[in-house]
C-alpha positions as CSV (number, residue, x, y, z in Angstrom):
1,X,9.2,-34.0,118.5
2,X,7.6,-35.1,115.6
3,X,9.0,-34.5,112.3
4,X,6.8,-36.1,109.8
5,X,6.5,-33.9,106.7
6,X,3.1,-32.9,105.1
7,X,3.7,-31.8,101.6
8,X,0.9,-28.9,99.9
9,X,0.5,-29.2,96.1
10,X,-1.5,-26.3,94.6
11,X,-2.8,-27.4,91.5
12,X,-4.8,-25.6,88.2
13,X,-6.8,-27.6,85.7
14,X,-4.5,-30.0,83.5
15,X,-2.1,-29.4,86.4
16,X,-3.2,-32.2,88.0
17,X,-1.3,-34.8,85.9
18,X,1.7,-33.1,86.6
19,X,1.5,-33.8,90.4
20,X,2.7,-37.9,90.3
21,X,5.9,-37.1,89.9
22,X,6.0,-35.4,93.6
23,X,5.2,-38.4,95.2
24,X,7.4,-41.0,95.6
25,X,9.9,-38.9,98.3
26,X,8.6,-40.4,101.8
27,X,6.0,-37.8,102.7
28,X,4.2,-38.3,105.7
29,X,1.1,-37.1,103.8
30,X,0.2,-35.6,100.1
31,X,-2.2,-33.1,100.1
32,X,-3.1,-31.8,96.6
33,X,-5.9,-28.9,96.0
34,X,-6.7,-29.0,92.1
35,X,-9.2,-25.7,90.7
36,X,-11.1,-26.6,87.5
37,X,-13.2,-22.7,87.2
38,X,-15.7,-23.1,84.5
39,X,-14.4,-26.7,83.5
40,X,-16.1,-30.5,83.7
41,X,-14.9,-32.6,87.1
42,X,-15.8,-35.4,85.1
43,X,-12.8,-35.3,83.0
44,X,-10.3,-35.4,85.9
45,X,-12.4,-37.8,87.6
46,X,-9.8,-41.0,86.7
47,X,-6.8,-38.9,88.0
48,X,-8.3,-37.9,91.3
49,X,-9.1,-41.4,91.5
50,X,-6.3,-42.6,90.6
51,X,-4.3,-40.3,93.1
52,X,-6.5,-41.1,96.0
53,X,-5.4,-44.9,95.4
54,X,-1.8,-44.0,96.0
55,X,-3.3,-42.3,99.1
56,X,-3.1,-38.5,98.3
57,X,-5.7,-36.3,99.8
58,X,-7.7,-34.7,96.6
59,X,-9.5,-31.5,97.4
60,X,-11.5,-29.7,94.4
61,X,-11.9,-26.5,94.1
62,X,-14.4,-25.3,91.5
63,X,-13.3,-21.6,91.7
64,X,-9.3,-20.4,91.2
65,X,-7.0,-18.1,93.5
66,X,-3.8,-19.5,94.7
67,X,-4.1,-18.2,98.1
68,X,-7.9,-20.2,98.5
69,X,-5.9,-23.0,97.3
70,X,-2.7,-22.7,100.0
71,X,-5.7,-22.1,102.9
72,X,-7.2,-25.0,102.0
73,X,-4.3,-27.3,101.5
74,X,-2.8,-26.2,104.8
75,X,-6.2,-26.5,106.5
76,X,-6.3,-30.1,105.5
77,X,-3.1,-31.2,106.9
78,X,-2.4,-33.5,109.7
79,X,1.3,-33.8,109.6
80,X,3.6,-31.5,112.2
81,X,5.1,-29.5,109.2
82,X,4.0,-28.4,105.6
83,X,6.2,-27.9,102.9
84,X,4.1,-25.2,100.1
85,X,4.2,-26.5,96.5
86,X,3.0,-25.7,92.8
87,X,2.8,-28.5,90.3
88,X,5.8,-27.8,88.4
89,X,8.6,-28.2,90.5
90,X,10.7,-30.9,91.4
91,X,12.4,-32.1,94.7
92,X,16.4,-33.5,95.5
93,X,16.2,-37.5,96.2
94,X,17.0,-36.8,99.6
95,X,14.3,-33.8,100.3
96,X,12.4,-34.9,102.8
97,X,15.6,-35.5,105.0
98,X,16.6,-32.2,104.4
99,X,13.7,-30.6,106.1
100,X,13.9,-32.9,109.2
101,X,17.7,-32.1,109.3
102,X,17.1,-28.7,109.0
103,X,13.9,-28.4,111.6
104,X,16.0,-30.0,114.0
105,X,18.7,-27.7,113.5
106,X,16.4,-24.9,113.5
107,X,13.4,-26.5,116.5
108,X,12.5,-23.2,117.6
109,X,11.3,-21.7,114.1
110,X,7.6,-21.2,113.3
111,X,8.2,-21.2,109.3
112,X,11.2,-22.1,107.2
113,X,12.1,-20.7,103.9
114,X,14.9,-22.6,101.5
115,X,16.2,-22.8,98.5
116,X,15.4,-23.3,94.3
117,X,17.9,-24.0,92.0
118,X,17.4,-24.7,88.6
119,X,17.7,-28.3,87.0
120,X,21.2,-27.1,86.2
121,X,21.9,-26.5,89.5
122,X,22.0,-22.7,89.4
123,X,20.8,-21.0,92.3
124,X,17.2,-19.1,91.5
125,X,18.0,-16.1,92.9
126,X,21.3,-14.3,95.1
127,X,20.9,-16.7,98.5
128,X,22.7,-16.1,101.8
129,X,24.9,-18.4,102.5
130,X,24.0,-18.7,106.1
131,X,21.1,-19.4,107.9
132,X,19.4,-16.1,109.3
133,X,16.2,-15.0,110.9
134,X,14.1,-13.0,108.8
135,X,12.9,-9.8,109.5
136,X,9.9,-7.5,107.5
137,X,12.8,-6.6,104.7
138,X,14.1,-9.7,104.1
139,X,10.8,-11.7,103.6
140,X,10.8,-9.6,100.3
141,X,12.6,-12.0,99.0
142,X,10.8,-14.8,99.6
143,X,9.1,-17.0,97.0
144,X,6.2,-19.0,98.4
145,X,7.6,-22.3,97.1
146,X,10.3,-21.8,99.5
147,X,7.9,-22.3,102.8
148,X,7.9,-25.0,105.3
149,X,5.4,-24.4,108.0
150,X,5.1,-25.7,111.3
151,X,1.5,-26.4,112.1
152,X,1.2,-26.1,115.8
153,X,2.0,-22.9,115.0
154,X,-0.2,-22.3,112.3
155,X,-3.0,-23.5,113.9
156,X,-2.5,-21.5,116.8
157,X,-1.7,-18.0,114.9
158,X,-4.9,-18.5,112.5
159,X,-2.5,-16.5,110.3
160,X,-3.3,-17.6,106.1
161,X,-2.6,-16.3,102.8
162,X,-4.9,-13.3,101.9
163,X,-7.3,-14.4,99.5
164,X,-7.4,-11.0,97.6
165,X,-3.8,-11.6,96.8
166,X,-1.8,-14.0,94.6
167,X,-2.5,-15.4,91.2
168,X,-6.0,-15.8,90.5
169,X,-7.1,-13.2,92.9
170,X,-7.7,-9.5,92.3
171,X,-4.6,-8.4,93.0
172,X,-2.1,-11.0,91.4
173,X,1.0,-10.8,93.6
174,X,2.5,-10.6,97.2
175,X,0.9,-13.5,98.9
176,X,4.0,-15.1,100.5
177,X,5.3,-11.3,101.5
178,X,1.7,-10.4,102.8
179,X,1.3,-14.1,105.1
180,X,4.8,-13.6,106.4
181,X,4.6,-10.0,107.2
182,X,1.3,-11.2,108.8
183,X,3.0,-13.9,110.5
184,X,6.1,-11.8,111.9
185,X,3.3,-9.3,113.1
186,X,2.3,-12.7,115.0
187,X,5.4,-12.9,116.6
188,X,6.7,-15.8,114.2
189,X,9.9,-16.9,114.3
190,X,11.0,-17.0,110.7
191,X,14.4,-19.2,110.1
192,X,16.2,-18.9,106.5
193,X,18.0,-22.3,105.8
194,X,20.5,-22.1,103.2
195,X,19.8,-25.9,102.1
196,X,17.9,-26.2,98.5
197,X,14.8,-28.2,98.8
198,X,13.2,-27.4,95.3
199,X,14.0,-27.6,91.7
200,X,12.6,-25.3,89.4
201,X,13.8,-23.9,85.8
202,X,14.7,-20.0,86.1
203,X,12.2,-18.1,84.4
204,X,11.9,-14.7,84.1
205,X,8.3,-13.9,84.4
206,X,8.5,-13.0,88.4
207,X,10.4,-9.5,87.2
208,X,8.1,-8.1,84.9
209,X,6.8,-5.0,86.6
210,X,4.6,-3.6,83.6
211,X,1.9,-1.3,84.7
212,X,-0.3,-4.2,85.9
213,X,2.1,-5.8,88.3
214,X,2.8,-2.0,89.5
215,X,-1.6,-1.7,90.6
216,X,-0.7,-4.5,92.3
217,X,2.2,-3.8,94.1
218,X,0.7,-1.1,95.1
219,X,-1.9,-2.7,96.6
220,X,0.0,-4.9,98.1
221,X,1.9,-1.9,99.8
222,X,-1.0,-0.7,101.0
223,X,-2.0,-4.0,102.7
224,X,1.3,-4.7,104.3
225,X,2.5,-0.7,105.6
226,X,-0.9,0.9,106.1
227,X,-0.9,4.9,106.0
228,X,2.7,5.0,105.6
229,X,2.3,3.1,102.3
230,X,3.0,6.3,100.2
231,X,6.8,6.5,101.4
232,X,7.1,3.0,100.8
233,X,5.7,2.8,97.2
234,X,8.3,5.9,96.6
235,X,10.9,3.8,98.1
236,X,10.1,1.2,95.8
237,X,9.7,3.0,92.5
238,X,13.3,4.4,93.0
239,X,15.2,1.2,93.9
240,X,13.2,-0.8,90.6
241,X,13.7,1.5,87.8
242,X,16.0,-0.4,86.0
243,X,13.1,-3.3,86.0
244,X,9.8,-1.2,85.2
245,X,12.1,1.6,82.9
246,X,10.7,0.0,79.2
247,X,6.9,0.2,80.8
248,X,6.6,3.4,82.6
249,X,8.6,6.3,83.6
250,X,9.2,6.7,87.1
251,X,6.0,9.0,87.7
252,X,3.8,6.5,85.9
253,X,5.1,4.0,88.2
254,X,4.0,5.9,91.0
255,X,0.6,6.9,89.2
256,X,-0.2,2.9,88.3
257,X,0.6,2.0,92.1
258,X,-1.9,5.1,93.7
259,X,-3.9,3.1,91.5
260,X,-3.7,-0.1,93.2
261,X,-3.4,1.5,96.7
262,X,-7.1,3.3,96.2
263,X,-8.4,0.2,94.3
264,X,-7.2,-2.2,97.6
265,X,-8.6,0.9,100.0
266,X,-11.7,0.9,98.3
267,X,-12.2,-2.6,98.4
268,X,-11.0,-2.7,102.5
């Protein structure tokens, strides 16, 4: 079984001269997908250059969305597994022999999920602190940085990131939740290994549900639980009150995400 490790880099304009310092870990192969919308290739013509001569695979994307950037990345690999980046985080010395340990601990799964912690060494989030399969609720949790995928199975499943979704996109969150929900629909095999592969500083961004964020999520409901969507956007406006309480009462909540469930219905 091959274990060579592909690594993903989603990258946004300036982004790009963030990426060298993901390098130098023993990847089997650097793929890195850089967006310049409405800006001059010319002037990151040195870098990509530059990049390619270290022998990282430079795709350019002339348009944004995060999700068109994972589907492209991930289309362009040629390694057995994938491990899903952003420019701005940083790996453990040891990273890329923490994935092979943990893939053949785990050679059955389709798609691992791991763990941030912060430079400090703080967890990112409440992690279990053993290794589980997931199931549709606990993929909630899931942050797309976290994802290792195994590309005989991708390839197979033709299951990718929803290009409505994600930053960038019209509906700016939910990408990870929606391609695993897709992928468990697939019949994935979705392994949770309590081994950190990422560091990242904790920010707080990721919990701002202000009436934005709550279109979205409820367009994201919509996408992921159909007609029963309406029980689960109630479902999800009680248990987050505390989070959304200094942006919108609990029936404005409600009201912003039948928002986002007629805007995604209109647009299906």
């Amino acid at each position: 079984m091959s274990l060579e490790i592909g690594l993903v880099i989603s990258t946004l304009l300036d982004g790009i001269f963030r990426v060298q310092h993901q390098l130098p870990f023993g990847w089997s192969q650097v793929v890195v997908v850089h967006q310049i919308p409405g800006a001059d290739i010319q002037q990151y013509a040195q870098e990509h250059d530059r990049l390619k001569a270290l022998g990282v695979d430079v795709i350019v994307q002339h348009f944004g969305g995060l999700s068109k950037s994972r589907n492209a990345g991930l289309k362009a690999v040629k390694t057995a597994y994938a491990l899903i980046m952003d420019d701005d985080v940083q790996f453990p010395q040891d990273v890329v022999s923490r994935l092979q340990n943990s893939i053949s601990q785990f050679p059955a799964a389709d798609i691992y999920t791991y763990q941030i912690q912060t430079p400090e060494g703080i967890p990112f989030t409440h992690y279990a602190e053993n290794p589980f399969m997931h199931n549709r609720r606990s993929i909630a949790r899931v942050r797309s940085v976290e994802l290792c995928v195994n590309m005989s199975w991708y390839k197979d499943s033709k299951v990718s990131f929803d290009e409505q979704f994600g930053l960038g996109a019209t509906f700016k969150t939910g990408e990870e939740f929606i391609f695993l929900n897709d992928a468990l629909h697939k019949q994935a095999k979705v392994q949770y290994v309590p081994v950190v592969v990422s560091i990242h500083p904790m920010e707080s961004s990721g919990k701002l549900l202000d009436a934005a964020q709550l279109v979205n999520k409820g367009a994201m409901i919509k996408r992921v639980y159909g007609w029963l969507s309406p029980i689960y956007m109630l479902g999800f406006a009680l248990k987050k009150r505390k989070v959304y309480a200094q942006h919108a009462s609990f029936f404005s909540a409600l009201r912003y995400m039948q928002q986002g469930r007629l805007k995604y219905q209109s647009y299906g």
